[in-house]
Backbone as ProteinMPNN parsed JSONL, in Angstrom:
{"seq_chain_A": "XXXXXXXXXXXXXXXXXXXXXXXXXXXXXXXXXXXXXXXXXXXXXXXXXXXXXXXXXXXXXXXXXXXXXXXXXXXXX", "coords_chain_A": {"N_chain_A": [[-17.236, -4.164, 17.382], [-15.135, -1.871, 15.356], [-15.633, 0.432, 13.036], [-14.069, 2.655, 10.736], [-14.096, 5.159, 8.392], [-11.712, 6.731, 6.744], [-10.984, 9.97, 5.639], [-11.493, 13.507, 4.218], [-13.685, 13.881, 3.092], [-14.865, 13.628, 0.744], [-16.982, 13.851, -2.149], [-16.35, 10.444, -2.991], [-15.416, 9.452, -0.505], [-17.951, 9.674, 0.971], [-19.57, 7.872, -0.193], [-18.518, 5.424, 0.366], [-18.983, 5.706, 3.193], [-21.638, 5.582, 3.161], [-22.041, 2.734, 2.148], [-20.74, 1.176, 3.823], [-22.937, 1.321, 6.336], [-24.817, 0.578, 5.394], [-24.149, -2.324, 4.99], [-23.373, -2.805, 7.193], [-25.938, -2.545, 8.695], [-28.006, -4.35, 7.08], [-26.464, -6.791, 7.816], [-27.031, -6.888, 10.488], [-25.129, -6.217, 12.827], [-23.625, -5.163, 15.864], [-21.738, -2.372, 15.159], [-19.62, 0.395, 16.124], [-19.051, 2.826, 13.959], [-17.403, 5.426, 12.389], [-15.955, 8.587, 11.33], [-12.999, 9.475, 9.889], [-11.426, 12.335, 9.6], [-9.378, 14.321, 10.198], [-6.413, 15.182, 8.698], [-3.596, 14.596, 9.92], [-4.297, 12.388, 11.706], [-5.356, 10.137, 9.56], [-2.795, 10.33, 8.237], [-1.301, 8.795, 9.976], [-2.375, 6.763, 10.08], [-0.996, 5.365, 7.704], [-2.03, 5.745, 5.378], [-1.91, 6.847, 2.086], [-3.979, 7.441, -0.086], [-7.128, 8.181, -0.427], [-10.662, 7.187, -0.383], [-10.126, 5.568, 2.891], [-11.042, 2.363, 4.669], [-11.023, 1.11, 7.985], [-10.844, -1.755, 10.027], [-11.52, -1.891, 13.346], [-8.972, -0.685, 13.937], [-7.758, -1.603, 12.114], [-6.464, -1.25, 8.497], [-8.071, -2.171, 6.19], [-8.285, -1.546, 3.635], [-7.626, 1.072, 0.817], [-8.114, 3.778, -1.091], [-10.095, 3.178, -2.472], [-13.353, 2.537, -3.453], [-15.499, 0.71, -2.014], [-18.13, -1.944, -2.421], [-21.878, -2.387, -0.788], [-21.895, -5.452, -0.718], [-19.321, -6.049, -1.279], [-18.339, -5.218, 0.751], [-19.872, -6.387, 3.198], [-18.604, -8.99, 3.563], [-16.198, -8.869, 4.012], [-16.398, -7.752, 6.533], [-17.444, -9.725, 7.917], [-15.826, -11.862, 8.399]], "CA_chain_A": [[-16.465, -3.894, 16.195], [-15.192, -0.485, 15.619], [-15.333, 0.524, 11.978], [-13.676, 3.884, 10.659], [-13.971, 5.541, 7.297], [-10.821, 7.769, 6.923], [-11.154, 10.45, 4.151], [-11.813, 14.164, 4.058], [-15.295, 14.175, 2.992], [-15.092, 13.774, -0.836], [-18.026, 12.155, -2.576], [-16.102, 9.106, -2.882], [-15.938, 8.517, 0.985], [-19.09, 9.678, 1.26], [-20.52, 6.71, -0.792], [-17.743, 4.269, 1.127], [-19.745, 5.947, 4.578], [-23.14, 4.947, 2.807], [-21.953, 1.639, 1.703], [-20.415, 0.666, 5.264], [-23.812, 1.598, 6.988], [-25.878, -0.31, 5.029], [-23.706, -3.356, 5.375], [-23.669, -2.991, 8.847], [-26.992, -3.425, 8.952], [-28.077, -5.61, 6.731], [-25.461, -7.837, 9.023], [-27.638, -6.553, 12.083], [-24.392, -6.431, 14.0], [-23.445, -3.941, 16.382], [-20.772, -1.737, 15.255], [-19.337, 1.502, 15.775], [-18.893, 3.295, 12.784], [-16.958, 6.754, 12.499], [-14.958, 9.231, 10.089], [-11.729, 10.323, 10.125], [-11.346, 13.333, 8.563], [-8.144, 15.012, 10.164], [-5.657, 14.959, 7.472], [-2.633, 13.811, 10.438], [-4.513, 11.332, 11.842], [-4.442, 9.648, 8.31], [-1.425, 9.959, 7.74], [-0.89, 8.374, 10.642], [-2.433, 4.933, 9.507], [-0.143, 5.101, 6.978], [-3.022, 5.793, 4.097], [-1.844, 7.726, 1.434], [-4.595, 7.613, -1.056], [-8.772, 7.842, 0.191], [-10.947, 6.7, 0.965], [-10.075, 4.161, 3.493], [-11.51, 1.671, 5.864], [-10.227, 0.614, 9.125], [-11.705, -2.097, 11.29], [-10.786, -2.061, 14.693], [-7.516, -0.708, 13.775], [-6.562, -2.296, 10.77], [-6.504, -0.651, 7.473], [-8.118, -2.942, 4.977], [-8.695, -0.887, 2.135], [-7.388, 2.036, 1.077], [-8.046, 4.079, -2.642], [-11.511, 2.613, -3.447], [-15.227, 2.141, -2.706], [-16.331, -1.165, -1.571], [-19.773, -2.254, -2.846], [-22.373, -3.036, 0.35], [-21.738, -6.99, -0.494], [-17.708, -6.344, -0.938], [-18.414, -4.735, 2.586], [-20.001, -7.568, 4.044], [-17.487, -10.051, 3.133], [-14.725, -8.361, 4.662], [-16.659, -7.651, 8.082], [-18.103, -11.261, 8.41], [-14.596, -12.014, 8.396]], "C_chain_A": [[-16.445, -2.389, 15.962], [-14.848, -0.143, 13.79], [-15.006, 2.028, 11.409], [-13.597, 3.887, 8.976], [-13.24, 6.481, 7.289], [-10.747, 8.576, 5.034], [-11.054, 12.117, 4.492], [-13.212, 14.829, 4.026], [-15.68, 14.004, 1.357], [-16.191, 12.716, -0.986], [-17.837, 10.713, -2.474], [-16.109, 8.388, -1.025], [-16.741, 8.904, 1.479], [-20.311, 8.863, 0.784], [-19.88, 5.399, -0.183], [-18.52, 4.575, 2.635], [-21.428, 5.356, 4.059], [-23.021, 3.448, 2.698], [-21.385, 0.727, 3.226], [-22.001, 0.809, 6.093], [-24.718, 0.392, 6.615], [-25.632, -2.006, 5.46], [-23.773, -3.731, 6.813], [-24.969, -3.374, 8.854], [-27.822, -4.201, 8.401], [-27.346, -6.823, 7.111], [-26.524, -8.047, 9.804], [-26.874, -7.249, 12.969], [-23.757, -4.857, 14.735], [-21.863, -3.237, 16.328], [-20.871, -0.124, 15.439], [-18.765, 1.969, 14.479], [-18.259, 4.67, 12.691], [-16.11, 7.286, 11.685], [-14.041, 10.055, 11.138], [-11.451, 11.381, 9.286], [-9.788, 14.505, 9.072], [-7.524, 14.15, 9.534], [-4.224, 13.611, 8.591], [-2.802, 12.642, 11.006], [-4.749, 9.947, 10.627], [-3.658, 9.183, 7.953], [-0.757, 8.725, 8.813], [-0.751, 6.506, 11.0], [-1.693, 4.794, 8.433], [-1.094, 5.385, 5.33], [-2.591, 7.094, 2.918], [-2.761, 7.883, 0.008], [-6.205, 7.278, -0.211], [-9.944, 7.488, -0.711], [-10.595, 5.362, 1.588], [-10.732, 3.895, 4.552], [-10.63, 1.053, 6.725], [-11.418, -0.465, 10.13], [-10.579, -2.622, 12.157], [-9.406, -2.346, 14.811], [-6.77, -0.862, 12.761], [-6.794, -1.844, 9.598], [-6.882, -1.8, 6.584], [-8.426, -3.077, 3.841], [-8.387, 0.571, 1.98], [-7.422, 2.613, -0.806], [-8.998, 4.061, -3.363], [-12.32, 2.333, -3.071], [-14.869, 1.106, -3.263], [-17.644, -1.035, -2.049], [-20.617, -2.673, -1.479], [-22.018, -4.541, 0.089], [-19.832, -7.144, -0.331], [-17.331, -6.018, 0.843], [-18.301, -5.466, 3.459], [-19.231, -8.611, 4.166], [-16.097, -9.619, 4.232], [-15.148, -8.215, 6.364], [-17.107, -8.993, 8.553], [-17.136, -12.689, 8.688], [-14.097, -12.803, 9.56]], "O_chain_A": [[-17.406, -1.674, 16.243], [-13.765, -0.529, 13.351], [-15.936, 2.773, 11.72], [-13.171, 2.932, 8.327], [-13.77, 7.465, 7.806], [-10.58, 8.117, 3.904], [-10.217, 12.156, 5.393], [-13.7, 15.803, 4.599], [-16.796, 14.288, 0.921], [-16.414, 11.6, -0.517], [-18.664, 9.895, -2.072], [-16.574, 7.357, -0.54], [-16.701, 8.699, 2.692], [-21.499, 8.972, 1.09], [-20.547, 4.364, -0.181], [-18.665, 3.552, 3.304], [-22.174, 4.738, 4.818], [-23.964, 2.828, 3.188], [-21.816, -0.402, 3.457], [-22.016, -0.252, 6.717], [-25.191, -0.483, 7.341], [-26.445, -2.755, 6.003], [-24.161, -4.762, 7.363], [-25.205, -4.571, 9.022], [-28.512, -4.872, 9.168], [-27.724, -7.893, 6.634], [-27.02, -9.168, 9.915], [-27.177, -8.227, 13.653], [-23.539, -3.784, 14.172], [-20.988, -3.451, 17.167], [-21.829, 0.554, 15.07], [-17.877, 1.261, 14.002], [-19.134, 5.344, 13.235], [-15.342, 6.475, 11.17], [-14.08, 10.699, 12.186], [-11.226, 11.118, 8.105], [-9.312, 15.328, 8.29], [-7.67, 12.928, 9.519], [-3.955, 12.442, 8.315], [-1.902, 11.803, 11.01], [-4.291, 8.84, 10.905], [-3.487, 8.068, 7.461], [0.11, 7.92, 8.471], [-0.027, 5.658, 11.522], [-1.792, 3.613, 8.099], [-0.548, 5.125, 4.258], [-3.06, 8.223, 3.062], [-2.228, 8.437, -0.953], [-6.37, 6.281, 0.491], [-9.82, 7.651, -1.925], [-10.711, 4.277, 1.017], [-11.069, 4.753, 5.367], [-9.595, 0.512, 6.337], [-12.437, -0.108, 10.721], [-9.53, -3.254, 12.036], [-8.763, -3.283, 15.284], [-5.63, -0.494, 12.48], [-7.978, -2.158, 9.478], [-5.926, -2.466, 6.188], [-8.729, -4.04, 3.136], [-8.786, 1.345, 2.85], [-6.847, 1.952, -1.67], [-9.115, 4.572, -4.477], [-12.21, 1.668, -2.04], [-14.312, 0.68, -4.275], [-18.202, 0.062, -2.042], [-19.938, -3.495, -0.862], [-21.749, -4.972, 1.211], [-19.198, -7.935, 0.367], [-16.514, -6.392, 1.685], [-17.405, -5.581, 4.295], [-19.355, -9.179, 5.251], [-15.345, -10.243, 4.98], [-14.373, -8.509, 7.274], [-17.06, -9.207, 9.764], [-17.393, -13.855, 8.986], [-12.894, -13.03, 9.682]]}, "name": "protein", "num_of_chains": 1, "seq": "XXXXXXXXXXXXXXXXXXXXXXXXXXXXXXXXXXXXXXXXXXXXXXXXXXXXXXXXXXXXXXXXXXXXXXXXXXXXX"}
């Protein structure tokens, strides 16, 4: 599973990068995890408001921290 936090770096997706981590492992499943922080690549998922999450490709949140349990829900998917 390849999970991407696309943002800049602002506090807010820096508590959506804390809140993905944890979930991950409290799962204890093996994902990749990684930030997007160029602005064109972004744009390029189509995200015009941050922070967003992407797993393995797919944009499924975009504008708002997830809670670690709203996390898990969505990756257990």
């Amino acid at each position: 599973m390849k999970i991407e936090i696309l943002g800049v770096g602002c506090p807010k997706c820096k508590q959506l990068t804390v809140n993905v981590e944890a979930a991950v492992k409290e799962l204890n499943i093996a994902a990749e995890i990684s930030k997007v922080t160029d602005i064109d690549k972004i744009i390029e998922y189509g995200v015009m408001m941050t922070p967003a999450l992407a797993i393995d490709g797919t944009i499924v949140l975009a504008g708002k921290i997830l809670s670690k349990e709203e996390i898990k829900k969505i990756i257990s998917k």
